[in-house]
C-alpha positions in Angstrom: 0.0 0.0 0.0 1.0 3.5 -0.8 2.4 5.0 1.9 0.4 8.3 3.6 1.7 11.8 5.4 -0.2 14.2 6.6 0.7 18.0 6.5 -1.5 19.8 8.8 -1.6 23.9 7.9 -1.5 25.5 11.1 0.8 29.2 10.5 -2.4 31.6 10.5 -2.8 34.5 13.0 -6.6 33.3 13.9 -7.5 37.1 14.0 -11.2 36.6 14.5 -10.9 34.7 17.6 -8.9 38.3 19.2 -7.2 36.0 21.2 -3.6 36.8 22.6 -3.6 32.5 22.2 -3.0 30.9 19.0 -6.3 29.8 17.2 -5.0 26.0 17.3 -4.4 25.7 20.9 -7.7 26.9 22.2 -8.8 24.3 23.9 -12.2 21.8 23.1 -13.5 19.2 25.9 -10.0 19.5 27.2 -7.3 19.5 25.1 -6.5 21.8 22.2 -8.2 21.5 19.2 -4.9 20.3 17.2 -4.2 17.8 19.1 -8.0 16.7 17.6 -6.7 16.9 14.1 -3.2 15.2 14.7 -5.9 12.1 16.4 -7.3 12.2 12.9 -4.4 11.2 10.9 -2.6 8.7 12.8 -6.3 7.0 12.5 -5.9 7.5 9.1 -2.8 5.9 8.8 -0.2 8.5 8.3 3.6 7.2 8.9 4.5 11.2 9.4 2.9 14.4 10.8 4.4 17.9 9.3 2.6 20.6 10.9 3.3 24.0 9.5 3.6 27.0 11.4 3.9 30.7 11.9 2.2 33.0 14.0 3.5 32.3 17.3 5.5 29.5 16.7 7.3 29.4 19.5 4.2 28.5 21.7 2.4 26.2 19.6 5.1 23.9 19.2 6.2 23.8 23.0 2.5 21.8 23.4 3.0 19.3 20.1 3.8 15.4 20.9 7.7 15.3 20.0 7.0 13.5 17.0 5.7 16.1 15.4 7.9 17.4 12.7 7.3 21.6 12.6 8.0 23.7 9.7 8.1 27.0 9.7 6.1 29.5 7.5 8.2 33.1 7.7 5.7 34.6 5.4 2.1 34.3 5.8 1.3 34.0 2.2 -1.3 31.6 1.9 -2.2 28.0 2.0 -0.2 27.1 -1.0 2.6 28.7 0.1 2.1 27.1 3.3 2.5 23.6 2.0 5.4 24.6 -0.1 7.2 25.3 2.3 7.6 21.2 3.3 8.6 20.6 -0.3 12.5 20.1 0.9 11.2 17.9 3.5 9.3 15.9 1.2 11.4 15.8 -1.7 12.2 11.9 -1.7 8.7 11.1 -0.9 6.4 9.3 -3.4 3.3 8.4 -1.6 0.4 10.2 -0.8 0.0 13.7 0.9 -2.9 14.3 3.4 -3.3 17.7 3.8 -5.8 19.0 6.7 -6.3 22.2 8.7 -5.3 22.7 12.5 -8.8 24.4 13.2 -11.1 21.7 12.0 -11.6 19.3 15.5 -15.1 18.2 14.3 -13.7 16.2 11.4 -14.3 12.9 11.8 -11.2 9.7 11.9 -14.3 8.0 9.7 -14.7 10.8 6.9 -10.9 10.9 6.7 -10.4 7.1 6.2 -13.0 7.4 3.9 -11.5 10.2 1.7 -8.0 8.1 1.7 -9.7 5.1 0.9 -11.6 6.5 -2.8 -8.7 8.4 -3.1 -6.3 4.9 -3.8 -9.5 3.0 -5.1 -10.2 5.9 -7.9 -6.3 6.2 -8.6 -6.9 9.9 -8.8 -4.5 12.4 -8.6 -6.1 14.2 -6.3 -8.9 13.9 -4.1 -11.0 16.7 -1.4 -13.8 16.3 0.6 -16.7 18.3 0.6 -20.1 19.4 2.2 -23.4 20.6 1.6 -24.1 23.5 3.5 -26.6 26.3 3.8 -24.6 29.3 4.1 -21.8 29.1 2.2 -20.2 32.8 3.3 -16.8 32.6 3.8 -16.3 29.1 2.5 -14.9 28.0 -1.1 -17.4 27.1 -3.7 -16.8 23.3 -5.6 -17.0 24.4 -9.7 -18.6 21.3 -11.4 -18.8 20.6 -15.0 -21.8 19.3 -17.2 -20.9 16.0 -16.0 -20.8 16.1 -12.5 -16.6 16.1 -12.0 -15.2 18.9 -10.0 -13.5 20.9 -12.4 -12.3 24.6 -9.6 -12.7 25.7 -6.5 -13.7 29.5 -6.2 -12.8 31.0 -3.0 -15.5 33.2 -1.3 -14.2 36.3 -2.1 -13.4 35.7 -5.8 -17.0 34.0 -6.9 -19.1 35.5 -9.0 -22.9 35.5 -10.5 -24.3 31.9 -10.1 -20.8 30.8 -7.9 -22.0 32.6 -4.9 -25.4 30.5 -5.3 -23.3 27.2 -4.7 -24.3 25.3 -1.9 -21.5 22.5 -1.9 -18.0 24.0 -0.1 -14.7 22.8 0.0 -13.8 21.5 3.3 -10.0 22.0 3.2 -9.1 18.6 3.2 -7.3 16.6 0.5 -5.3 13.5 0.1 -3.0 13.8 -3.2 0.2 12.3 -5.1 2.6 13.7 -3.4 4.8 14.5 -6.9 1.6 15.6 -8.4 1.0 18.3 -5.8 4.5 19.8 -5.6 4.2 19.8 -9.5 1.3 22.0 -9.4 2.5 23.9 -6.5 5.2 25.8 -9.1 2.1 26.7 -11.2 0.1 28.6 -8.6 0.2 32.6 -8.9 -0.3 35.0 -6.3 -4.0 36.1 -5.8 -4.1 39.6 -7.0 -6.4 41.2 -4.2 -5.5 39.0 -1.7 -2.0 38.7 -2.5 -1.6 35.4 -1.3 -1.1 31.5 -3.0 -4.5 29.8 -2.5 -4.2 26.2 -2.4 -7.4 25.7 -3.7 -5.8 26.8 -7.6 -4.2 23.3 -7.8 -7.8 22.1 -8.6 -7.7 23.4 -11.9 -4.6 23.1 -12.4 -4.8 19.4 -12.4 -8.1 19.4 -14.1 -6.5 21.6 -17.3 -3.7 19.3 -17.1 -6.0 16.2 -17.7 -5.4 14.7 -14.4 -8.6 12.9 -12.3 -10.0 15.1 -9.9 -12.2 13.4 -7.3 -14.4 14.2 -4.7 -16.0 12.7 -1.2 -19.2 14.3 0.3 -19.3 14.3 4.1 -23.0 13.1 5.2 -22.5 15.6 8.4 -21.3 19.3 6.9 -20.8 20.3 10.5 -17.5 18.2 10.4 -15.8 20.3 7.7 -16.6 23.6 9.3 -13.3 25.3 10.7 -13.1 27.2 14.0 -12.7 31.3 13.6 -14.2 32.6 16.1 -15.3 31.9 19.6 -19.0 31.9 18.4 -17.5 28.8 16.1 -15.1 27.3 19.1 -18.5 26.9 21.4 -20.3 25.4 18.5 -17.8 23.0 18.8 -17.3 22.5 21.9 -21.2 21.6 22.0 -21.1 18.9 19.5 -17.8 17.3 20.5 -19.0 16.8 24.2 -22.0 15.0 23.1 -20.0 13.2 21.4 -17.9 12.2 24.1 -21.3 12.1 26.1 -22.6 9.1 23.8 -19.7 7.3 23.6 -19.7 6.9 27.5 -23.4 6.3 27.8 -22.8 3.5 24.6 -20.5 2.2 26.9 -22.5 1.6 30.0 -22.4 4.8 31.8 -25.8 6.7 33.1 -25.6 10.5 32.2 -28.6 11.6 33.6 -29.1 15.1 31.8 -26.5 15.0 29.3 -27.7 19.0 28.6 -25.9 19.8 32.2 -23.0 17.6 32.1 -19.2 18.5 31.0 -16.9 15.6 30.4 -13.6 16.3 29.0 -12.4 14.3 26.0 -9.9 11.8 27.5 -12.1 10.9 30.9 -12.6 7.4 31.4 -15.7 6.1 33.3 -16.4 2.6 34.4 -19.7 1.1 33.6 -23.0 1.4 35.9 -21.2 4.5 37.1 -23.9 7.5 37.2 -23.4 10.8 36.6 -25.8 13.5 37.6 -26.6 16.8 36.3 -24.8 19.8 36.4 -21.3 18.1 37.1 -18.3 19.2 35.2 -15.5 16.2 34.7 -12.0 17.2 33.6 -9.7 15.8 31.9 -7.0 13.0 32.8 -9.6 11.8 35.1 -9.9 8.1 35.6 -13.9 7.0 37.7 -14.5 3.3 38.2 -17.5 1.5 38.2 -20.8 1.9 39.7 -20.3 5.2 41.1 -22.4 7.9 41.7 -21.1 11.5 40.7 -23.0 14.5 41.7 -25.0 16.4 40.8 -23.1 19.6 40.6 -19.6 17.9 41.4 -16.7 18.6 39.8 -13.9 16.4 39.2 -10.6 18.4 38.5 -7.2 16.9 36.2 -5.0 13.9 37.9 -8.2 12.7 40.0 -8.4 8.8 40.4 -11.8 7.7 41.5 -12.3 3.4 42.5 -14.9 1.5 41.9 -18.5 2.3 44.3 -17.5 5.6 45.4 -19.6 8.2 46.0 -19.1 12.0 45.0 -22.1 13.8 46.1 -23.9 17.6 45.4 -21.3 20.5 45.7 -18.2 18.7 45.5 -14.4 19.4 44.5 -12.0 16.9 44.6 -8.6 17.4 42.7 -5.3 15.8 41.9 -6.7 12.9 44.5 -7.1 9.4 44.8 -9.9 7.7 46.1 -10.0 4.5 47.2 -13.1 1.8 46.4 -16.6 2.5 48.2 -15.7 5.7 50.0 -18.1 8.1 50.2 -17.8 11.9 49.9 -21.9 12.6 50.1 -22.1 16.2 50.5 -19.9 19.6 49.7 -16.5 19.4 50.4 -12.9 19.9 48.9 -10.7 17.1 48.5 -7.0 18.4 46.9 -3.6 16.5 46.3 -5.4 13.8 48.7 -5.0 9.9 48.6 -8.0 8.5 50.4 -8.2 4.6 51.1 -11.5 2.5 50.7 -14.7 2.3 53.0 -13.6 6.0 54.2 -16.4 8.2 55.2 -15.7 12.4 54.2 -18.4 14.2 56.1 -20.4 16.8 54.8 -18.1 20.2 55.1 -15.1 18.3 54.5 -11.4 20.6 53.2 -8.0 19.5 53.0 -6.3 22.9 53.1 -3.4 21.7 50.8 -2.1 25.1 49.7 0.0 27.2 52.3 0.4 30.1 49.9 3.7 28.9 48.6 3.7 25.1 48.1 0.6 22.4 47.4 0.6 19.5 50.4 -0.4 15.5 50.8 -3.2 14.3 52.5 -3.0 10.8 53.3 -6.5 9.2 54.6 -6.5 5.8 55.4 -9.1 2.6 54.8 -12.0 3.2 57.2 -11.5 6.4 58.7 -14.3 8.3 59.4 -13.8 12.2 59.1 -16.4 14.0 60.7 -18.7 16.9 59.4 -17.0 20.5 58.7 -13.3 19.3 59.3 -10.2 20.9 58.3 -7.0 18.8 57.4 -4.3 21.3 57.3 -1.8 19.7 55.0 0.0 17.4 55.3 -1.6 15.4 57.6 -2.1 11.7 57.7 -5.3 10.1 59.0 -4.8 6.0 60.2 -6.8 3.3 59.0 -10.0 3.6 61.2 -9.3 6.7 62.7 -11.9 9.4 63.9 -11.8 12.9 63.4 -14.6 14.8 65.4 -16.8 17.2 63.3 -16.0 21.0 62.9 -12.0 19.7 64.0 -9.0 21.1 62.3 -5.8 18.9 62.3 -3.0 20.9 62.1 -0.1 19.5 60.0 0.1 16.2 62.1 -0.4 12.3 62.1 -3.4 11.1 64.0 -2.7 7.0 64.7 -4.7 4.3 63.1 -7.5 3.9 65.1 -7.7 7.1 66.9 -9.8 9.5 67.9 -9.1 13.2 67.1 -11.2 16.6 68.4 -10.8 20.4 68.8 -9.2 23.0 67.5 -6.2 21.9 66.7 -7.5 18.1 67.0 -6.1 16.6 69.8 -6.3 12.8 70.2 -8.6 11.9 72.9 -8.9 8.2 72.2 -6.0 5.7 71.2 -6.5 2.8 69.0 -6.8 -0.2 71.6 -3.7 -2.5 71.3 -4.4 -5.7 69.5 
């Protein structure tokens, strides 16, 4: 089989989103929204990943897997320029090129397999996907002939009299020869208004040349829609968290009102687990099974959750481990905690883990029982079994397995009997 790399054209300034962030790393369910696209084409099968930059290059490269291989755009001069610039990269390759944009996270690892697979089935020399969409502002217009084969693409801004009426749109992604496309790279000419080198012009280039031109319509247009602005980013947003919100619930996961609920993109959740409304679930967050979560908890990054544990209404817990069937019913703040199983976190519950300088351990052990409105000044260790009395604050101190801790600063009152 004919091997595949994907270029993925990330230099642009993003100047719609008036973000001091570049466009690419604003994040969606998560992570940022490259990191979407770079998901697509190892799905699709690419041996390589070339991402192009430019504005800010610095910043977006610092958060790309290492990899990655970056090429730098000095000029922002368009999309064909864009891809040029990886010609002395590429220069020994003779496979295929897949060429997609950072700022498209909705597009699909299906649609793309898709595109590559009538691409090598067709043997074209080039082949783009498309959608149908309703308003085609701002997006290229696919030029067909009297038989049906796209022939151009017109860019917004250039299409005229019936052009502007097109409803199908170029979605910006292609999978071509890779000698065909540097080929027609040297035949591009600067856009006179725009003064730039639209990729879109190696359409009919190939197509004057007598080369096969093909096509792949996307059933869901949403997919092919880009991200330039934050109206467009929480569009996205949207539709990629009920994504992730199906996939869980496919899997054997109870979202009760999948309207309220956030889950990041990489959270995994055990089956029979249930999530209630209004609870927000970061990412690199790991929940076991048949838990109940919420409603209106949230689950911060780093947070390890066992199987049967309970994280009730108005609840924080981050960067901590809880052990199986513990239960945290009511509001409360667990932080940089590790929490062993069959504890009991009563209603009112903090580990103060931050001193103002430095984040601090709080070690709870199996079976300990820590009363309503307690404060665990960290670090502190709690003892298998141990008791702390309600509205207690534990000052930077070990209380014994077994014991019994009150006041203010906790005092132990009661020693674990000897065995």
């Amino acid at each position: 089989m004919t091997d595949l790399k994907t270029i993925i054209l990330a230099a642009g300034k993003g100047t719609r989103m008036k973000s001091a962030v570049p466009k690419v790393l604003h994040p969606v369910c998560g992570k940022p929204m490259i990191e979407y696209v770079l998901d697509v084409a190892k799905a699709a099968g690419s041996k390589e990943l070339i991402v192009v930059l430019g504005h800010m290059i610095t910043a977006v490269r610092e958060q790309l897997p290492p990899e990655v291989v970056t090429i730098e755009q000095k000029k922002l001069l368009g999309t064909a320029d864009a891809v040029k610039t990886t010609s002395s990269h590429l220069k020994s390759f003779k496979g295929d090129i897949l060429i997609l944009c950072g700022d498209t996270p909705l597009l699909t690892k299906e649609t793309v397999r898709a595109l590559v697979k009538k691409h090598r089935g067709s043997k074209a020399v080039c082949t783009f996907l498309t959608a149908v969409v309703h308003d085609p502002q701002g997006y290229g217009r696919v030029i067909r002939d009297m038989d049906g084969k796209a022939v151009a693409i017109r860019e917004d801004k250039d299409a005229v009299g019936f052009e502007r009426q097109i409803a199908e749109i170029n979605s910006g992604v292609y999978c071509i020869n890779a000698s065909a496309l540097f080929a027609a790279l040297d035949k591009v000419r600067q856009n006179k208004a725009k003064k730039e080198f639209y990729l879109t012009d190696i359409i009919e280039i190939f197509t004057q040349d007598g080369q096969t031109v093909e096509t792949v319509a996307t059933e869901n247009f949403k997919e092919a829609l880009g991200v330039n602005s934050r109206i467009d980013l929480a569009q996205s947003q949207e539709i990629i968290r009920r994504r992730i919100l199906d996939r869980l619930m496919l899997a054997g996961v109870t979202i009760v009102d999948p309207a309220s609920t956030h889950i990041d993109a990489d959270v995994k959740i055990g089956r029979d687990t249930v999530v209630r409304p209004f609870s927000v679930i970061e990412n690199n967050v790991r929940i076991g099974s048949g838990c109940l979560i919420g409603p209106f908890a949230r689950i911060r990054p780093g947070s390890r959750i066992g199987d049967d544990v309970e994280v009730g209404n108005f609840t924080e817990v981050s960067r901590t481990k809880i052990g199986r069937a513990t239960l945290m019913k009511h509001f409360g703040f667990l932080g940089d905690a590790t929490v062993g199983a069959n504890a009991n976190i009563g209603a009112g519950t903090v580990t103060a883990n931050y001193d103002g300088v430095e984040k601090h351990p709080t070690k709870i052990g199996d079976g300990a029982f820590i009363g309503s409105d307690a404060i665990l000044v960290a670090p502190v260790k709690v003892g298998k079994k141990a008791v702390i009395g309600a509205a207690s604050v534990v000052v930077r101190s070990d209380i014994p397995d077994g014991a019994t801790a009150v006041g203010t600063p906790a005092r132990v009152t009661k020693k674990a009997r000897s065995q």
